[in-house]
C-alpha positions as CSV (number, residue, x, y, z in Angstrom):
1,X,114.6,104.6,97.3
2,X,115.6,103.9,93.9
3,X,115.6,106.3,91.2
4,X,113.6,109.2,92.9
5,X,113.3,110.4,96.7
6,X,114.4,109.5,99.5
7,X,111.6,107.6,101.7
8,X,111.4,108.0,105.4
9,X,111.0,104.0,105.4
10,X,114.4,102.4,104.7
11,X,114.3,99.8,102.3
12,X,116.9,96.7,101.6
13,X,118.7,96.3,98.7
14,X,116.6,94.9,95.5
15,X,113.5,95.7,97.1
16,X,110.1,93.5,96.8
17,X,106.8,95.1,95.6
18,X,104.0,94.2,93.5
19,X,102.6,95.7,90.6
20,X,99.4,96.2,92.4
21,X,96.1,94.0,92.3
22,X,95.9,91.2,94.5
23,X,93.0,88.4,94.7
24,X,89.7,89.4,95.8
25,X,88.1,86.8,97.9
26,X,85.1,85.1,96.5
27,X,82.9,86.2,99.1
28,X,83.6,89.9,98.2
29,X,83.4,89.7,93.9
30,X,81.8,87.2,91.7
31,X,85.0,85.8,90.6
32,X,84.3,83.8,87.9
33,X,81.9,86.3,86.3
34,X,85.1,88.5,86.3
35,X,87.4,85.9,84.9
36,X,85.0,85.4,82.0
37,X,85.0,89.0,80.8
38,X,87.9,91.2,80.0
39,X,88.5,93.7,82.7
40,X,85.5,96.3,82.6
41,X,86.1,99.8,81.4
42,X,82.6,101.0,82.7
43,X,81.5,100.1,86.0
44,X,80.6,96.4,87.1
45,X,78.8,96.3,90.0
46,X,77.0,93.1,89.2
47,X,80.1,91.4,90.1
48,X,80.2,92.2,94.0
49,X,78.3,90.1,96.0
50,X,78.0,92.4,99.2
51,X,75.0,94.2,99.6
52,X,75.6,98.0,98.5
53,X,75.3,99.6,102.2
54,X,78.0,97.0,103.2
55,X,80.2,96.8,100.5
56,X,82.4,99.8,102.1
57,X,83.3,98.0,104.9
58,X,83.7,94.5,103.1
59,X,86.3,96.0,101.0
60,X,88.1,97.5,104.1
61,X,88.1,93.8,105.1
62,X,89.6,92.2,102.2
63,X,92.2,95.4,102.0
64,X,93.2,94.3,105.7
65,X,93.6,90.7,104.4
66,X,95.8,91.8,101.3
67,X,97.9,94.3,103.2
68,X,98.8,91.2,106.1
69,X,99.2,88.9,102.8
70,X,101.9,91.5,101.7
71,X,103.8,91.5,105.3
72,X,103.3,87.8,105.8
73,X,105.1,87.1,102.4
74,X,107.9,89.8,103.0
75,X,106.8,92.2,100.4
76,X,109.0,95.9,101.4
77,X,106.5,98.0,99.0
78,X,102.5,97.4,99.8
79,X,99.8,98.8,97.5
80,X,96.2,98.0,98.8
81,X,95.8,95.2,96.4
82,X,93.1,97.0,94.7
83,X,90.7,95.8,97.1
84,X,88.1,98.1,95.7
85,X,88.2,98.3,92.2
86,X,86.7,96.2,89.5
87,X,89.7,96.8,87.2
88,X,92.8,98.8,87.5
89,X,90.8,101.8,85.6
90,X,87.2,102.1,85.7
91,X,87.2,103.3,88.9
92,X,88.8,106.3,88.3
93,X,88.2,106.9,85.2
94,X,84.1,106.9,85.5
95,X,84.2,109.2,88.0
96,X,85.3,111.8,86.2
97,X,83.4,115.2,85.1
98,X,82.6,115.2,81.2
99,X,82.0,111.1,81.0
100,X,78.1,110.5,80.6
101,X,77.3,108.7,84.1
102,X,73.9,106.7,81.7
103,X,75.4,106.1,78.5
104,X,77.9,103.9,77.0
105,X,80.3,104.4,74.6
106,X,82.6,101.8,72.8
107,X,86.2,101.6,71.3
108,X,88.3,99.1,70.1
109,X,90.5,97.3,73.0
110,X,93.5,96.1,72.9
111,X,93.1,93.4,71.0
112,X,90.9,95.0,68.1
113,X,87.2,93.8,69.6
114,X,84.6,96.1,70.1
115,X,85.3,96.9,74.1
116,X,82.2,98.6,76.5
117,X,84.0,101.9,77.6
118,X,83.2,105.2,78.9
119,X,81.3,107.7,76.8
120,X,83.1,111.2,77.1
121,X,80.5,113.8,76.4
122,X,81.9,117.1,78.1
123,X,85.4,118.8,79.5
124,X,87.4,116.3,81.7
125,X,87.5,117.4,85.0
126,X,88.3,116.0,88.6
127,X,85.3,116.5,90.3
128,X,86.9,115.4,93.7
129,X,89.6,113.0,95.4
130,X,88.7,109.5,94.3
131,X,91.7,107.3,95.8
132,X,92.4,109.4,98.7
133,X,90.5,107.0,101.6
134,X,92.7,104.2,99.9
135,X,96.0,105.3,100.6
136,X,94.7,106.8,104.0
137,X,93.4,104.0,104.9
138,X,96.6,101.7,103.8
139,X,99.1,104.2,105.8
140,X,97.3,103.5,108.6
141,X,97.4,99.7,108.5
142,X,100.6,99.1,107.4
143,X,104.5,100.3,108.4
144,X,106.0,99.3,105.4
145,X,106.5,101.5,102.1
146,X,103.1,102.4,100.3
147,X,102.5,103.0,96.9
148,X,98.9,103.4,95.4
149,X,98.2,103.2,91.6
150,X,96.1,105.3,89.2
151,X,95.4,104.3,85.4
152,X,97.6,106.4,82.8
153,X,96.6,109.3,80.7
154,X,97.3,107.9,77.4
155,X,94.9,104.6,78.3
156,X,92.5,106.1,79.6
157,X,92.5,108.1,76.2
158,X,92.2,105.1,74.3
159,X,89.9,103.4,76.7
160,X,86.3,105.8,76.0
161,X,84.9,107.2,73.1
162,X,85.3,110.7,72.3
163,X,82.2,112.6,71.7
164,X,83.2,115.5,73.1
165,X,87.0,116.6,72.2
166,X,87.7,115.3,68.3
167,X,91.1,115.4,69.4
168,X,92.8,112.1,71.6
169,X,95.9,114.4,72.3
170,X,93.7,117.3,73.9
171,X,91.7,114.6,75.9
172,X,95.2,112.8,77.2
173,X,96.1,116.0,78.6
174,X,92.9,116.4,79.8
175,X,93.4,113.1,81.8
176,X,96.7,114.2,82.5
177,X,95.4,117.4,84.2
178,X,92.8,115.1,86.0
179,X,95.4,112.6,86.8
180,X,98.0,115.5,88.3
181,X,95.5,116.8,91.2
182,X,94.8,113.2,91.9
183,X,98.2,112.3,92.5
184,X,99.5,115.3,94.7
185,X,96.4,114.6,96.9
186,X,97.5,111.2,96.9
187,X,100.9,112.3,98.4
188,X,99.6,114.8,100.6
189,X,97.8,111.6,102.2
190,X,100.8,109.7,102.5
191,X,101.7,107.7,99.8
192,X,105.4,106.7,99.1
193,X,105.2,105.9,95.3
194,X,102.7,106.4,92.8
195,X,102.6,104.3,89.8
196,X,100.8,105.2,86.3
197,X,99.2,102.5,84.5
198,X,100.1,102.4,81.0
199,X,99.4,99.1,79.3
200,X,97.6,100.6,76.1
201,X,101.0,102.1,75.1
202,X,102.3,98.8,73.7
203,X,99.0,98.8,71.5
204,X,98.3,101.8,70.0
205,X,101.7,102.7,69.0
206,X,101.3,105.7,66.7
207,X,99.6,107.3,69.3
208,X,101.2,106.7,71.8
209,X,104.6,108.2,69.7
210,X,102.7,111.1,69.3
211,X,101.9,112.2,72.7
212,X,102.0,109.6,75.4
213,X,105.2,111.1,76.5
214,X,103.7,114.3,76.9
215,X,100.5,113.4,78.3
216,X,102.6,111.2,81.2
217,X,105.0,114.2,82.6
218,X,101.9,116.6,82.8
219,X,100.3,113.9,84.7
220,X,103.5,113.6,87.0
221,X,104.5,117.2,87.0
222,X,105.7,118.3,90.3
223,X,105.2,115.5,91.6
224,X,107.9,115.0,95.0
225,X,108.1,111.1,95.9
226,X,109.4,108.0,93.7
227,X,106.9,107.8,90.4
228,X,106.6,104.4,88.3
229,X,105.1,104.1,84.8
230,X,103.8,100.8,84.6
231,X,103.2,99.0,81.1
232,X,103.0,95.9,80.3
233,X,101.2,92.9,77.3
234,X,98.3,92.2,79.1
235,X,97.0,90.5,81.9
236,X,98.4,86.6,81.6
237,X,95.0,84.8,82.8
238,X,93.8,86.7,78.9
239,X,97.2,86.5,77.2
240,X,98.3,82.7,77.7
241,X,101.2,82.9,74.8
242,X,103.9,85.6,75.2
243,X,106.5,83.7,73.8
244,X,106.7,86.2,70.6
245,X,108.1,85.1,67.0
246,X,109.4,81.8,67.5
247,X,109.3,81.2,71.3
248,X,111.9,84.0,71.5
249,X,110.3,86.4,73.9
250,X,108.0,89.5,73.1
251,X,109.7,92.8,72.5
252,X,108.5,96.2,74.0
253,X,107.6,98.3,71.1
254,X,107.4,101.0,72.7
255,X,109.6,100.9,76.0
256,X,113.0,102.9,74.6
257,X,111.0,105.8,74.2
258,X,110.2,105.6,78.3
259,X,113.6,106.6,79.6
260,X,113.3,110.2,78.1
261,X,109.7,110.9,80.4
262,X,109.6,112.0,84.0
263,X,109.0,109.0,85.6
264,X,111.7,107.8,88.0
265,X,111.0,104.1,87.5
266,X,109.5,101.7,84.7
267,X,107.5,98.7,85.4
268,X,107.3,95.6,83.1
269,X,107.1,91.9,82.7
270,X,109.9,90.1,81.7
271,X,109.0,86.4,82.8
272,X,106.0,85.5,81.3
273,X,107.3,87.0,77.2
274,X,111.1,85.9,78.5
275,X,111.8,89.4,77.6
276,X,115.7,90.1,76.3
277,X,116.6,91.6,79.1
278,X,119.6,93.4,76.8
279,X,117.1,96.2,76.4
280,X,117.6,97.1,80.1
281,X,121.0,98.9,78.8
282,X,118.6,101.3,77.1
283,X,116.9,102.8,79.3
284,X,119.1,105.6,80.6
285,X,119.2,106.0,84.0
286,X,115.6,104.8,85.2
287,X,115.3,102.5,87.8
288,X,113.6,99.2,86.7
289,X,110.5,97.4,88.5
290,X,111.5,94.0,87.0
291,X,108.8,91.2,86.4
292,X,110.6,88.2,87.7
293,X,107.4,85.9,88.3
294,X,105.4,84.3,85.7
295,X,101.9,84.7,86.2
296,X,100.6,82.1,83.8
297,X,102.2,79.5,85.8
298,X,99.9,78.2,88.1
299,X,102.6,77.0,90.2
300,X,104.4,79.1,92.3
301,X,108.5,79.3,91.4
302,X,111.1,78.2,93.9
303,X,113.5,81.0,95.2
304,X,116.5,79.7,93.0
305,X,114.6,80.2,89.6
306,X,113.5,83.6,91.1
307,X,117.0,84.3,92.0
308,X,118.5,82.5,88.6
309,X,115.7,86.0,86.9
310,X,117.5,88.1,89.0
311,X,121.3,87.7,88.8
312,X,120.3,87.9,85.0
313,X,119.1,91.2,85.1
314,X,122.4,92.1,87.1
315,X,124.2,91.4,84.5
316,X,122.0,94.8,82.7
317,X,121.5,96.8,85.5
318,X,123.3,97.5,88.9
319,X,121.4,96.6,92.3
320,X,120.4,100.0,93.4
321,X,118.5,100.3,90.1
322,X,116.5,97.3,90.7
323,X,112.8,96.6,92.4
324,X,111.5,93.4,92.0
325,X,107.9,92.4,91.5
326,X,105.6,90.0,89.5
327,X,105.0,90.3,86.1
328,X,101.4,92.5,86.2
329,X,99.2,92.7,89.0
330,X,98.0,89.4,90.5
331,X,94.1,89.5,90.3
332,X,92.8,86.5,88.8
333,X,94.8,84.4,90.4
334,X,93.7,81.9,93.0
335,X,94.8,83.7,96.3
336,X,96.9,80.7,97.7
337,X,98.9,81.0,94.5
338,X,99.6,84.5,94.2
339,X,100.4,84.2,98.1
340,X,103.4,81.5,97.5
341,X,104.7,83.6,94.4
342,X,105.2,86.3,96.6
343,X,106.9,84.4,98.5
344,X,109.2,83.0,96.3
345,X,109.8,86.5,95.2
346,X,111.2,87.6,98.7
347,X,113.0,84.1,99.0
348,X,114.7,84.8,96.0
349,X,116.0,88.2,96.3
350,X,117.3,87.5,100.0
351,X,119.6,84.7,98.4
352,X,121.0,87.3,95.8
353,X,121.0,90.0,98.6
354,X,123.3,87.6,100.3
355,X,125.6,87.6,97.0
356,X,125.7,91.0,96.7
């Protein structure tokens, strides 16, 4: 495996994954409901439409239909499409000891609005395994390389309201500490690679200089199998226009910084903002999960212009330090979309396996 641990799975050369959420089907979630509010930081369970004493086995349905999605398409690194989760965080964040299970707090997202978040009222504790039945349940259904995701320290930070700590550094590491017992349960269950979620760090930038850095290797301390730090602009069904200052591509501003933590590999987008890829010299040695498909194009690419993203990033960054994968994860959508850009993500990188 690239840029951490060997795997007992072998994997080919530029290996496929995705970032990690997949369609829901519509008989599972409320989709539109979801598409018309940002992604929820407390819980949303207004938004499932299976009655609560089936919605356990509904998900494991729809995980099923992800995880034969992934193999159909060709995908060598399977998450479980998030099956379960309302957004990439809330799930794990909200279940966490020292966040007010009544209450609401806010903070500012993102963007600068007012966002509905978790209201942190005590010490931040795990109180038990939350993602464990997810990866158990995806080893057992699948063959292929696993990796499970978990939201990041530093966004989770920024993503409740302190009531409780007067400190965000303190109540990263708090997450952090959280985050680590999490993820060495996760492994002990059998995942391959475990990702950290990061997107806030490309928003709150003097924070994140600060201590994200820190807050990331406690979270990942001792950690044994392949690690990815994920970050990224936002979620392109929200954030139509990443074209940057004059349609030349968005810039990281805060992506350098990355190669000095402990992660083995970073995650980003780099079709969607047309990203210089010339910043993939600057990275040291990490291993780079490559965004190569646009997610605001509704139509799927063909494998040349996947291939044509590809052989450009060669030029940056040798093969064995490559993964390939959409831009962010692929939940809103239309299923039969996401399903043929995954597939023109496979068909692309066999033609430049074939090159290499």
């Amino acid at each position: 495996m690239p840029g951490g641990a060997s795997l007992h799975r072998p994997l080919p050369p530029l290996p496929t994954t995705v970032v990690g959420s997949y369609p829901q089907p519509e008989w599972l979630v409320d989709r539109q409901a979801l598409a018309r509010r940002g992604p929820p930081r407390v819980r949303a369970r207004e938004i499932w439409r299976v009655a609560p004493e089936l919605l356990a086995g509904a998900q494991e349905d729809a995980t099923l239909l992800a995880i034969r999605d992934f193999e159909r398409a060709g995908i060598d690194i399977l998450t479980d499409g998030e099956m379960r989760r309302e957004s990439y965080s809330n799930r794990f964040a909200t279940a966490l000891d020292g966040v007010d299970p009544e209450r609401i707090g806010q903070a500012p997202s993102r963007v600068g609005r007012p966002d509905r978040v978790p209201l942190v009222v005590g010490p931040v504790r795990r109180r038990g395994p939350v993602e464990v039945d997810d990866v158990t349940f995806l080893r057992a259904n699948t063959e292929r390389t696993t990796k499970i995701t978990v939201p990041g320290p530093f966004t989770m930070s920024q993503q409740c309201q302190d009531d409780h700590y007067g400190d965000r550094r303190a109540l990263a590491l708090a997450y952090a500490d959280a985050l680590n017992e999490e993820v060495h349960d996760l492994v002990a269950a059998g995942a391959d690679v475990v990702q950290l979620d990061e997107p806030y760090l490309q928003s709150f930038l003097e924070d994140a200089r600060a201590y994200a850095l820190e807050a990331i290797d406690r979270a990942l301390a001792g950690v044994t199998v392949p690690t990815v730090l994920h970050t990224c602009f936002g979620y392109a069904h929200f954030i139509k226009d990443k074209s940057g200052a004059e349609g030349a591509g968005l810039g990281y501003p805060f992506l350098e910084e990355l190669a000095a933590t402990g992660a083995d590999q970073l995650a980003i987008e780099a079709a969607q903002p047309r990203l210089d890829l010339s910043v993939l010299d600057r990275l040291g040695a990490k291993t780079v999960v490559l965004g190569v498909i646009d997610l605001a194009d509704p139509a799927p690419e063909t494998a040349e212009v996947v291939a044509g993203r590809i052989r450009a990033a060669l030029e940056h960054l040798p093969p064995e330090r490559l993964v390939l994968a959409p831009d962010c994860g692929m939940k809103y959508l239309p299923r039969a979309t996401a399903y043929g850009k995954l597939v023109a993500l496979v068909e692309g990188a066999q033609l430049v396996r074939a090159e290499l």
